[in-house]
N, C-alpha and C positions, 0 to 999 in steps of 0.2 A: 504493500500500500504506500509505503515510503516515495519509495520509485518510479510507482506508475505512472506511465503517462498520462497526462488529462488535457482536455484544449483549453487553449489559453484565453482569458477574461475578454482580451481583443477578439479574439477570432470568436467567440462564442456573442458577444454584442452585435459586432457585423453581422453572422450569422441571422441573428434572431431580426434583428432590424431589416434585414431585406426579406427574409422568409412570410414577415408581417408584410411587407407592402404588396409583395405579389398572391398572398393571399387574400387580402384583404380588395385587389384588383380583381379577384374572380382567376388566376393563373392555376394549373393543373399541379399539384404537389410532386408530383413524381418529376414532372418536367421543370419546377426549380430546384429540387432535389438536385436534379441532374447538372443545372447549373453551376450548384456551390458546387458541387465535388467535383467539378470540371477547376475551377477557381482557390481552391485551397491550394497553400501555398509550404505548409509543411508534412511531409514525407506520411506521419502518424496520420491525422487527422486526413489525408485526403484516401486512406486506406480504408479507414472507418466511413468515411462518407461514401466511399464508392459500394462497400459494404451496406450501408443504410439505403443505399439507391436498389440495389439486386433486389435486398430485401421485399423495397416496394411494387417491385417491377411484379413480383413474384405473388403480390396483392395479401401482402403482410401490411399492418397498420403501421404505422411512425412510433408510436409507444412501445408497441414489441419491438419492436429493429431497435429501436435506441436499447433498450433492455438489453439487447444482446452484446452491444460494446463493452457491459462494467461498468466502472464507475468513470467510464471516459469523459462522460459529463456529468455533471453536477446534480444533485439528487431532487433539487428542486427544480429545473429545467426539465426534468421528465416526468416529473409530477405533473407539473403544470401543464405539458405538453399532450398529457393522458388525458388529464380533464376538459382543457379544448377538445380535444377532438372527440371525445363521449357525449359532450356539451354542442357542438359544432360553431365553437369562439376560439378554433386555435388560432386565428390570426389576430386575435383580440389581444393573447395571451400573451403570444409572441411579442406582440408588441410594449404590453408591459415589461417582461422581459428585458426587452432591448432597453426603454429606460433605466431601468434597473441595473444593470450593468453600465451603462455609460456614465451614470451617475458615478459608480464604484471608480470605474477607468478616469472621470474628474478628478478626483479626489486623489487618487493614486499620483495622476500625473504633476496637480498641484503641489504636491510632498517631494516627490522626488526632483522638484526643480528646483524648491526652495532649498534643499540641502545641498545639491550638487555641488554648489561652490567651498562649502564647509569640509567636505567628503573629496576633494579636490584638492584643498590645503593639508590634509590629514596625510592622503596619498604622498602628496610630494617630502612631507614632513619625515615621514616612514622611511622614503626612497634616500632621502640626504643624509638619516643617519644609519642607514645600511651601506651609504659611500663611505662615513667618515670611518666606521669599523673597518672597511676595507682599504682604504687609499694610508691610514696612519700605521695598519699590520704592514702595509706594505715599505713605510718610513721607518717603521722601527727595525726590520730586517736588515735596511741598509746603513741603520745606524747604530743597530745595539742596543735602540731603546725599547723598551714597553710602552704604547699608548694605548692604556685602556680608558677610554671616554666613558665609557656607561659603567667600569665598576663593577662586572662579572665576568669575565674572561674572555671575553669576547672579543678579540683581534685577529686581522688580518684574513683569509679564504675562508679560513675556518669557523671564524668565530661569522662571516658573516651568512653559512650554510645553518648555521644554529639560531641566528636571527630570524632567516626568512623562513624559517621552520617553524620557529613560534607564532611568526607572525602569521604566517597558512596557516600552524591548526588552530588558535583564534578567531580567525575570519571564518574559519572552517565551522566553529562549535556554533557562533552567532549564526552562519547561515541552516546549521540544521534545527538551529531552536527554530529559527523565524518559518521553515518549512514544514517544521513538526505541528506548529501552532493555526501553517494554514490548513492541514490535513486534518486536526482536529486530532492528534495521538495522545494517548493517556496519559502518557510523559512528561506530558509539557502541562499538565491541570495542575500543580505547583507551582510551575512558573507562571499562569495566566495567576491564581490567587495571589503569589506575593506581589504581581504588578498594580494588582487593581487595589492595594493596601497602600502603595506609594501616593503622597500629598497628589493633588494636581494631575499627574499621570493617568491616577485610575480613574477620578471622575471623564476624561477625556476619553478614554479604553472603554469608559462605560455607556457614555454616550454616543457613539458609533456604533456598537453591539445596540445598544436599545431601539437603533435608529434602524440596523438593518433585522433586526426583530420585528418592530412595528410594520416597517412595509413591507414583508413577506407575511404575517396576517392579514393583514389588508389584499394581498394575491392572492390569497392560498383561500380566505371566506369568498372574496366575490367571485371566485369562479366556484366555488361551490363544493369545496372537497370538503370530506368527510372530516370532522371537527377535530377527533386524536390525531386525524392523520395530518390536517394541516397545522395543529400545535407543536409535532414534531419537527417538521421542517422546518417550521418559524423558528422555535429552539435553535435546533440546529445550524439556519442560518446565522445567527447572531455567533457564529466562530470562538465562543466562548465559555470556557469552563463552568462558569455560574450559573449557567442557565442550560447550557445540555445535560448538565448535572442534575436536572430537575425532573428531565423529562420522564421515566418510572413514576416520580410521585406525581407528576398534571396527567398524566397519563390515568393512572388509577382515582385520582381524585374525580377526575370527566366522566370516567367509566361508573363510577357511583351516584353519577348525577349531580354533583355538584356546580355549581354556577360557577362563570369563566372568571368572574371578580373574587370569588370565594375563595376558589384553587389559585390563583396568585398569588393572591393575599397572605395566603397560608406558610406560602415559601418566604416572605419578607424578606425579598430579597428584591423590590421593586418601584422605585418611586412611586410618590402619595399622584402624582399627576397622571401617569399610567394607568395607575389603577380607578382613578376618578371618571378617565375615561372609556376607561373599558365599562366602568359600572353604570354608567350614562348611555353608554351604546344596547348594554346588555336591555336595560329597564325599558328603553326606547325601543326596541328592535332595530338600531341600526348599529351592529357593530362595525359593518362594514365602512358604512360611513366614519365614524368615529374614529377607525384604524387607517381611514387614510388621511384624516384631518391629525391625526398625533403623528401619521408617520412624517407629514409637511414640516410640523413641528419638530420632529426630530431631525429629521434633515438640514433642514437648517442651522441645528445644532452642534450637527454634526460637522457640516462645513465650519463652523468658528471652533469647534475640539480639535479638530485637522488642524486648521491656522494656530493652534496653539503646542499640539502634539509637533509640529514641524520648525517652529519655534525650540522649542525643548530639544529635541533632539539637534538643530543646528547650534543652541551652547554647548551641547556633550559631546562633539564634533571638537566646536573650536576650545573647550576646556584640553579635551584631550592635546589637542596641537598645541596649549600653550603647555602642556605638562611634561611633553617634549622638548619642547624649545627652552623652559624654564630651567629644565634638567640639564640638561644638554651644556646652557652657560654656565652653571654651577659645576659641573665634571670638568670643562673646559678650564674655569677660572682657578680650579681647586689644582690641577695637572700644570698650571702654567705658574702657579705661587710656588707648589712644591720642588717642581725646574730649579725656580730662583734660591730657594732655602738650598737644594744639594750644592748649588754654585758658591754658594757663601762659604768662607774660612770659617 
């Protein structure tokens, strides 16, 4: 599950956004089908598509064909995909969908632009003092001296094959937490708790998870799925510990008949606003309604937790570069006094 392939957030938005228009044109599914997998553009993915095309040709539904990839997509894009087409609103859904993702792909691409230049200075900071281990082993060979700048052993070929070695499995451990956390693995429910305990951090962790929580109910009721089944996916979308951790007890609580305000409440694990409005939708019969006017709500919120998550993260960028650089003159200054004191009579 680590490993497996899945399509990528871009290609699954494009996806769904054109599959909505020529549906929604009145176009023959098997003959756009045929399209994308004609137009997919990596190797995986146009395997599977061409796979999902046979499938149709052969007057299988889209809900089974996609079933048959695994989890190559997303567990709530085939949900949803079921119930359009049971419902005959797949291009409705589709296009939901596609918002929904493009939204995610914003937000993504506004973070990773705001850092870039932080994450840029970090890089080069890394790379200048993996020269300076290497360029001063190389000075003190021809001179007899020792320059160690960083104060563990580290000089010259050697010492700079055990630098980038730490510094790979570092990069390495950060990129499988952050991959563990999008897959949802059990391993990582420790680290989503201690993050959402951190000042500021979690509230911001928390409001993105509530945000994509909200409007995957708001999907999952107005097309009309089955209520356990769309409180699971809702869970689950929200990519985090607190709330997939829940899902056995809303699961059993719903199964007993208990009201959607009740079974949350129960968890207290949910802001008073949430709940307010799920209880307003429930007593009204419009939860639907209600779960798209909170999900608005959230989104929005979301966008300014983003603007602040992106923030945060570019001081712990540039702390890191000054904790380098700060270092760095301090080893420099302290090797260049001690020079002078051995010169002394």
């Amino acid at each position: 599950m680590f490993f497996s392939s899945r399509i990528s957030k871009k290609e699954l938005a494009g996806l769904c956004r054109r599959l909505s228009t020529s549906l929604e044109a009145g176009v023959d599914l098997r003959t756009t089908w045929a399209r994308e997998a004609e137009r997919a553009g990596r190797a995986a993915t146009r395997t599977r598509m061409n796979r999902i095309g046979n499938d149709l040709n052969r007057g299988q539904s889209l809900p089974d064909a996609l079933e048959e990839t695994g989890d190559y997509f997303p567990g709530i894009f085939r949900s949803l995909v079921e119930v359009g087409d049971k419902t005959g609103h797949l291009g409705e859904s589709l296009g939901q969908l596609a918002e929904h993702y493009e939204y995610q792909l914003r937000l993504r691409r506004t973070f990773l632009a705001a850092i870039a230049w932080p994450m840029l200075q970090l890089t080069v900071a890394i790379f200048v003092v993996g020269f300076l281990i290497w360029v001063l082993g190389v000075i003190g060979e021809s001179t007899g001296t020792t320059f160690d700048i960083l104060g563990f052993g580290l000089v010259g070929t050697r010492g700079l094959v055990m630098y980038a070695t730490f510094v790979f499995l570092v990069a390495a451990a950060v990129a499988l937490i952050v991959r563990g956390i999008q897959r949802g693995l059990v391993w990582t429910r420790p680290i989503q708790r201690a993050v959402m305990k951190i000042p500021v951090l979690g509230n911001v962790v928390e409001t993105i998870a509530l945000s994509r929580l909200a409007w995957t109910l708001h999907l999952t009721f107005n097309a009309g799925m089955d209520v356990r089944r769309a409180l699971r996916i809702s869970l689950e979308s929200a990519n985090n510990s607190r709330y997939t951790d829940q899902i056995p007890e809303i699961e059993d609580s719903v199964r007993r008949g208990t009201s959607l305000f009740e079974t949350f409440a129960a968890t207290e694990e949910y802001p008073p606003e949430f709940l307010d409005t799920l209880r307003v939708g429930e007593q009204s019969g419009r939860v639907v309604e209600s779960m798209e006017h909170l999900s608005g709500q959230y989104r929005d919120r979301a966008a300014a937790a983003m603007g602040t998550l992106t923030m945060l993260a570019g001081f712990a960028v540039w702390a890191m570069v000054a904790v380098v650089i700060i270092l760095m003159i301090f080893r420099i200054f302290s090797f260049y006094l001690g020079a002078i004191q051995d010169a002394l009579p």
